[in-house]
C-alpha positions as CSV (number, residue, x, y, z in Angstrom):
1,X,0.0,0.0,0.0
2,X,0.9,3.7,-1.1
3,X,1.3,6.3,1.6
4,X,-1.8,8.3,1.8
5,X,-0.2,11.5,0.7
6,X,1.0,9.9,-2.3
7,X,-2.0,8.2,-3.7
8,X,-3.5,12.0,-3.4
9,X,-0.7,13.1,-6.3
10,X,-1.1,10.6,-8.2
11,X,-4.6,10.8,-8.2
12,X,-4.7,14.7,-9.2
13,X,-1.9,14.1,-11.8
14,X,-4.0,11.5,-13.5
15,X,-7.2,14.1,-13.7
16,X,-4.7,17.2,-15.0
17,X,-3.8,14.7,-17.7
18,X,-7.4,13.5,-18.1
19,X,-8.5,17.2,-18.3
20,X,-5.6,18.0,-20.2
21,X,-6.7,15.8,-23.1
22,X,-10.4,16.4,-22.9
23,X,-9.7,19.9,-23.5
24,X,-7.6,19.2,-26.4
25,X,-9.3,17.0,-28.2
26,X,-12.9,18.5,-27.2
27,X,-12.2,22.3,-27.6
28,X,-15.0,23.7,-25.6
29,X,-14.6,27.2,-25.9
30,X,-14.1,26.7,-29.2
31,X,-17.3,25.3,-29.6
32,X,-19.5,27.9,-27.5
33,X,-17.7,30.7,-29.3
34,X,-19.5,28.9,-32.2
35,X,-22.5,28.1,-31.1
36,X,-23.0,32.2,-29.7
37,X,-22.0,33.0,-33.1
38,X,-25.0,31.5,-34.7
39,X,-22.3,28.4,-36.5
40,X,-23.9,25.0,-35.5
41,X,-21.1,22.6,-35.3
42,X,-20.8,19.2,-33.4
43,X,-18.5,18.5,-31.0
44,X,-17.7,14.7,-32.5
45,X,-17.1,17.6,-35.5
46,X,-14.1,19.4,-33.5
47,X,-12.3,15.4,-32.1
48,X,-12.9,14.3,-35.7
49,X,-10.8,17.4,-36.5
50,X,-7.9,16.7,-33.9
51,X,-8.1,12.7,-35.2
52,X,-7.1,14.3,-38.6
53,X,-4.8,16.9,-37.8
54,X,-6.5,19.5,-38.3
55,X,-6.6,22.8,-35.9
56,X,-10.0,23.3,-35.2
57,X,-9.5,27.0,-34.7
58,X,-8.5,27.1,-38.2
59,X,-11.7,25.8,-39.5
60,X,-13.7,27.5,-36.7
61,X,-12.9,31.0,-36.6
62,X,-13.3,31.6,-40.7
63,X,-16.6,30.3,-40.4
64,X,-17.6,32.5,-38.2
65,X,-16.6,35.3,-39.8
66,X,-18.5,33.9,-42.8
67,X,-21.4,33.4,-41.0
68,X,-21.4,37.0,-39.7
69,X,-20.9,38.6,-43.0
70,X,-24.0,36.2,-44.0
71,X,-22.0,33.3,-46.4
72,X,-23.5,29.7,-46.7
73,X,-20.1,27.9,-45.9
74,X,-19.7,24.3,-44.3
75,X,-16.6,22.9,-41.8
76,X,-16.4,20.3,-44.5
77,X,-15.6,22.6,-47.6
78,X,-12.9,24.4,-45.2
79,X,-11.6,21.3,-43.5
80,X,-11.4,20.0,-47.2
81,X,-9.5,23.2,-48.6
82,X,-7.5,22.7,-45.6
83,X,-6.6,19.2,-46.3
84,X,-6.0,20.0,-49.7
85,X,-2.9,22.5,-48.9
86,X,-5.2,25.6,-49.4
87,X,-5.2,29.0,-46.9
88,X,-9.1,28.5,-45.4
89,X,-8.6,32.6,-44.3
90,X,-7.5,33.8,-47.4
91,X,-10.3,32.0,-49.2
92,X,-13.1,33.2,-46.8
93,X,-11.5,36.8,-47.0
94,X,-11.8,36.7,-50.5
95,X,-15.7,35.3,-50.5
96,X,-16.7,37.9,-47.5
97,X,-14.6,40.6,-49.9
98,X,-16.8,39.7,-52.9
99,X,-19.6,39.6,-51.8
100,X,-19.7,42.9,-50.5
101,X,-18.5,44.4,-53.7
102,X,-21.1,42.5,-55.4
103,X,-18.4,40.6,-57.4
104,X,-19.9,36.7,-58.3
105,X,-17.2,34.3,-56.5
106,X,-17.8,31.2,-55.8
107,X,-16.6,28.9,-52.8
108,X,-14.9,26.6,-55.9
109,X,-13.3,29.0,-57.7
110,X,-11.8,30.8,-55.0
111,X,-10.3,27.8,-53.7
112,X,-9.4,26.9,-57.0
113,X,-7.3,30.2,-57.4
114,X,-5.7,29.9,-53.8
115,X,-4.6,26.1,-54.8
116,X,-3.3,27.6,-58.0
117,X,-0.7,29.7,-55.8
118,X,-2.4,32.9,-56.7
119,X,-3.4,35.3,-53.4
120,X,-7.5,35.1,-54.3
121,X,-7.9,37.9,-51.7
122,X,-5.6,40.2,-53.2
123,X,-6.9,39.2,-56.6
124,X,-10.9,40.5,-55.4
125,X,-9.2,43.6,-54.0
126,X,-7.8,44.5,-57.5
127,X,-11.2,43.7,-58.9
128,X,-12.3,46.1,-56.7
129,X,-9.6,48.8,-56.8
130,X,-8.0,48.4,-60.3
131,X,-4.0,48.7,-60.4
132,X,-1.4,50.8,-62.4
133,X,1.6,48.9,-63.4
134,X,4.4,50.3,-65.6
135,X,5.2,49.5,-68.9
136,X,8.3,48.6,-68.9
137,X,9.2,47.4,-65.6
138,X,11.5,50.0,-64.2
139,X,12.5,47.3,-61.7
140,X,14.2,44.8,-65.0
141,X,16.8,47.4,-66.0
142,X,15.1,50.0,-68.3
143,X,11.9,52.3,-67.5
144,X,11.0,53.3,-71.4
145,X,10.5,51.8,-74.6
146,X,12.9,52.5,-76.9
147,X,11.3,52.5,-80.9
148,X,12.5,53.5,-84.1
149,X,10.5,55.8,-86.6
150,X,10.2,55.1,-90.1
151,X,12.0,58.9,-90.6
152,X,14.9,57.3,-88.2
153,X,14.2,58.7,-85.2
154,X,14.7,57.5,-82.0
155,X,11.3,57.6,-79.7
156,X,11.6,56.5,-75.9
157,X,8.5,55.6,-74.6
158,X,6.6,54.6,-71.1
159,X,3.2,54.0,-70.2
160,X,0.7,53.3,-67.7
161,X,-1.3,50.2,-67.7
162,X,-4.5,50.0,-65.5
163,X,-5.5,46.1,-65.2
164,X,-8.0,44.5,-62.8
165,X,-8.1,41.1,-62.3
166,X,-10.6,38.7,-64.2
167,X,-11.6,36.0,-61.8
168,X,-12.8,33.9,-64.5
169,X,-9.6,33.6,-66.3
170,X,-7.3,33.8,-63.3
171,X,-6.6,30.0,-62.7
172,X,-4.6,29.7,-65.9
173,X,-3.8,32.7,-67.3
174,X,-1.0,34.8,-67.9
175,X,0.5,37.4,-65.3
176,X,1.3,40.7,-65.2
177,X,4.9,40.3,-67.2
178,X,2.8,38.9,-70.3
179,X,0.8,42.5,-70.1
180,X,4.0,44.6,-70.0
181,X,5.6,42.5,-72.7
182,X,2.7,43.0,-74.9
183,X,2.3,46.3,-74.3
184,X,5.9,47.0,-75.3
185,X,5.8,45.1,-78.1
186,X,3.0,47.0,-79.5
187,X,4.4,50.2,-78.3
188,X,7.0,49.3,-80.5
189,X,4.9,48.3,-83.6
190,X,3.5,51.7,-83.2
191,X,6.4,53.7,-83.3
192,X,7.8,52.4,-86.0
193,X,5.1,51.9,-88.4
194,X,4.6,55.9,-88.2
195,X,6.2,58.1,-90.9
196,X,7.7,60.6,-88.9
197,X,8.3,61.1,-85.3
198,X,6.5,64.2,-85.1
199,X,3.7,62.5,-85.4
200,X,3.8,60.2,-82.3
201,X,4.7,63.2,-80.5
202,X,1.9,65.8,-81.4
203,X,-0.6,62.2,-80.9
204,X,0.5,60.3,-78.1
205,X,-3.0,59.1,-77.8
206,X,-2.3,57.2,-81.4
207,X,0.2,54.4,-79.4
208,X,-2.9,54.2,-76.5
209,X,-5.5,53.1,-78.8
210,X,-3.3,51.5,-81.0
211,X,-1.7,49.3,-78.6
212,X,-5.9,48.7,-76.5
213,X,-7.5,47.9,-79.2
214,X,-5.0,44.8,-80.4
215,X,-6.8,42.9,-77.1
216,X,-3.5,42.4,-75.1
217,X,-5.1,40.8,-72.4
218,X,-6.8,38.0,-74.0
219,X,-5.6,34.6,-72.1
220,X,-4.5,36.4,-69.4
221,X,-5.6,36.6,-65.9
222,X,-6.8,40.4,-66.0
223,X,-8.7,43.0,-67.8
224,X,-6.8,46.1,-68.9
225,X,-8.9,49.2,-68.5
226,X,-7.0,52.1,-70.2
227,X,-3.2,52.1,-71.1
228,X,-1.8,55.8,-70.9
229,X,1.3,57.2,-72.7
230,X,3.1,58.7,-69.6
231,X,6.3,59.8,-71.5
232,X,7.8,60.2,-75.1
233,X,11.4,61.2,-75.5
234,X,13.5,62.1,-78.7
235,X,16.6,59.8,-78.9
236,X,19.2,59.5,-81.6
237,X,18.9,59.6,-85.2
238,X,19.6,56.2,-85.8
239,X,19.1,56.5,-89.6
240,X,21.8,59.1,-89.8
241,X,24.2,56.7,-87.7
242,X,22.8,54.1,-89.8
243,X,24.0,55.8,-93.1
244,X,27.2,57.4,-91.8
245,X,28.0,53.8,-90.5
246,X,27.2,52.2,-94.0
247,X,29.2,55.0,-95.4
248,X,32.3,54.1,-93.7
249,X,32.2,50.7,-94.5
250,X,32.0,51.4,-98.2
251,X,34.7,53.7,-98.2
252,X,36.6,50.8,-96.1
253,X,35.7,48.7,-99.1
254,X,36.7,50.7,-101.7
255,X,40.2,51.8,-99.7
256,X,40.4,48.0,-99.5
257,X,40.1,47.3,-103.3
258,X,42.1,50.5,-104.2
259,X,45.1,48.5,-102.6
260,X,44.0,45.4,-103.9
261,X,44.9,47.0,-107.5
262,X,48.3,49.0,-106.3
263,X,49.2,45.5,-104.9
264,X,48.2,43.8,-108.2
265,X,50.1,46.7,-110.5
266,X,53.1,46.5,-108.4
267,X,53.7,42.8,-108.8
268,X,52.7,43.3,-112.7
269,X,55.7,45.8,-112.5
270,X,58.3,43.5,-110.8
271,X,57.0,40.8,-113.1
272,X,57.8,43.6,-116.4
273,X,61.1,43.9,-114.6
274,X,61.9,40.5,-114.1
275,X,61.1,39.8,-117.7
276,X,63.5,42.9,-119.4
277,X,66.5,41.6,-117.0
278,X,65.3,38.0,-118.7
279,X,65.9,40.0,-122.2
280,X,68.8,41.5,-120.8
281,X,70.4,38.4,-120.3
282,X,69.7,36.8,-123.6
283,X,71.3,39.8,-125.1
284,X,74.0,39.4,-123.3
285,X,74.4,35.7,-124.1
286,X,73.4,36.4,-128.0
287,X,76.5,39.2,-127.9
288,X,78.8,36.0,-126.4
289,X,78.3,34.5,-128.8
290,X,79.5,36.9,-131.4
291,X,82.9,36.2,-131.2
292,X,82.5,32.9,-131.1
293,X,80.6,32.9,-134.4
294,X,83.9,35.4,-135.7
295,X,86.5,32.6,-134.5
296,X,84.7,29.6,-136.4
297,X,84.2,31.7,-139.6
298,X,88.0,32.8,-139.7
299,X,88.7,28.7,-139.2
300,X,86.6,27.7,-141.7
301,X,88.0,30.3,-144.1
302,X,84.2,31.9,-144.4
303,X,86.2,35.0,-143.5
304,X,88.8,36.7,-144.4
305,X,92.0,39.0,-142.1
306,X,90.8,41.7,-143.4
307,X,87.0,41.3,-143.4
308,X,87.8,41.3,-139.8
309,X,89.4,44.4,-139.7
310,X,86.8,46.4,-141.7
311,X,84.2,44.7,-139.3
312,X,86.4,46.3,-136.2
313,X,86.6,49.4,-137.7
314,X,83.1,49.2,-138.6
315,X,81.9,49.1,-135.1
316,X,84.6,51.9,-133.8
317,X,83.4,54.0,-135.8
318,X,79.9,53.0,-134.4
319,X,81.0,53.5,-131.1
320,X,82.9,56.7,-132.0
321,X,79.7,58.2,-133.4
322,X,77.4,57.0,-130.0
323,X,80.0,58.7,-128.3
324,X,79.5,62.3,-130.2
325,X,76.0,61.6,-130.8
326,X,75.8,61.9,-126.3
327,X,75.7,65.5,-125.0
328,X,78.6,66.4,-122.8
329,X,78.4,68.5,-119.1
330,X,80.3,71.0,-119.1
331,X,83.1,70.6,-116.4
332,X,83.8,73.5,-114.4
333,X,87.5,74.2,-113.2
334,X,88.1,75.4,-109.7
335,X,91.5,76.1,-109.1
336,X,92.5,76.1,-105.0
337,X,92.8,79.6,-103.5
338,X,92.4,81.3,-107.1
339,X,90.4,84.8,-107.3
340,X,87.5,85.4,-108.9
């Protein structure tokens, strides 16, 4: 047998821990909170809810609130969201949200866009209160479209886009980046299909309804309300660098095949030169054998002693009338330390 004493602590620790697990798996105030709030809820509802790991209070307390703000919503549609990986106080946010702006959201498609990783509540606040987003993102690097006019013209552009979201096409459709990218592009197609610059400049309002009426947001998730030309700048005139660029490169080319013909005309001259020292040299061989030819005629008696001579006097004369035939300098004289 137990001492007294100690039978007495045992016995209240065994009620703390009986109380301790009634209250957790049987959250009373949990339930009366419920019940004063007009949600009729079991309590084999709340244990069922422990049994599956689920936090009654997370169930409990957003149908509440959607009770009070007058929804039909069941613990078994939230505790199903819940299960499901869904946010049960986004989703009754977004219902209670709608439904005061009149906006038709159902309990499926709201969990449908909070499964889909989209924040439904914030999505029925921008139904309700429409947002401006810049086109381009000045957050990716560059706050202004940049466009070329058919004059070549330079036009830097940015605009305003106000979107609200379109429940409907939400789970599925594009984000906001597809609406800026679109926008841009026909920004663009704008610019440059005008004639002049001057004439996106004195109509700004042409790129606007240009741009809103090619239907940009079709397969998106939102509706674009208005797109607004915020800004239009004068750039560079890109056909002038254009031209001066093409410019250089033909007179490159030209320079380039102006030494492609030097180069070809001087190696047609070394080749000319080449070939006269080629002549040169058969001259020169055709003169050795002159003598030669003289020795072998004066052997074979084909010439005579004195046909020789007349031929040498023949070409002394020659080279005595060359020699007159050249005009002489005249040579100048200058004595050392003479007076003029």
């Amino acid at each position: 047998m137990l001492p007294l004493d100690i039978t007495i602590f045992l016995v209240i620790i065994i009620l703390i821990l009986i109380l301790f697990v009634f209250f957790y798996f049987i959250p009373v105030r949990l339930w009366v909170a419920a019940l004063t709030s007009g949600v009729r809820i079991k309590l084999f509802s709340l244990i069922g809810m422990r049994l599956r790991r689920v936090p009654p209070s997370v169930i409990v307390n957003p149908l509440i609130n959607a009770t009070k703000a007058g929804l039909k919503l069941t613990s078994n549609q939230l505790e199903a969201h819940y299960l499901a990986g869904g946010n049960v106080y986004q989703v009754v946010q977004a219902l209670i949200s709608a439904d005061k702006a009149n906006i038709p959201l159902t309990f499926e498609r709201a969990a449908a866009i909070d499964l889909a990783g989209r924040d439904v509540h914030q999505a029925v606040q921008m139904s309700v209160r429409p947002k401006v987003i810049d086109a381009p993102d000045p957050t990716k690097g560059s706050d202004t479209v940049t466009a070329v006019a058919m004059d070549g013209i330079q036009l830097r552009a940015k605009a305003k886009v106000t979107v609200k979201t379109n429940l409907d096409r939400l789970v599925g459709g594009a984000s906001e980046e597809t609406i800026i990218a679109r926008v841009g592009e026909g920004i663009v197609t704008t610019i440059g299909s005008a004639t002049t610059h001057k004439m996106v400049l004195s109509n700004p309002d042409l790129i606007s309804k240009t741009v809103l009426s090619k239907g940009l947001d079709s397969g998106t998730g939102f509706e674009i309300l208005s797109i607004d030309i915020a800004d239009v700048d004068v750039g560079e005139n890109i056909g002038a660098k254009l031209q001066i660029d093409q410019a250089n490169a033909d007179k490159q080319i030209a320079q380039a095949k102006a030494e492609e013909r030097k180069a070809m005309a001087i190696a047609l001259e070394q080749e000319m030169r080449a070939r006269v020292e080629e002549m040169k040299a058969r001259v020169v061989e055709a003169e050795a054998q002159v003598p030669l030819a003289l020795a072998e005629a004066l052997r074979s008696g084909n010439m005579g002693v004195m046909d020789y001579y007349s031929l040498k006097n023949i070409i002394a004369d020659t080279d005595m009338r060359h020699s007159i035939a050249q005009p002489t300098e005249p040579q100048e004289h200058h004595e050392k330390g003479s007076k003029p």
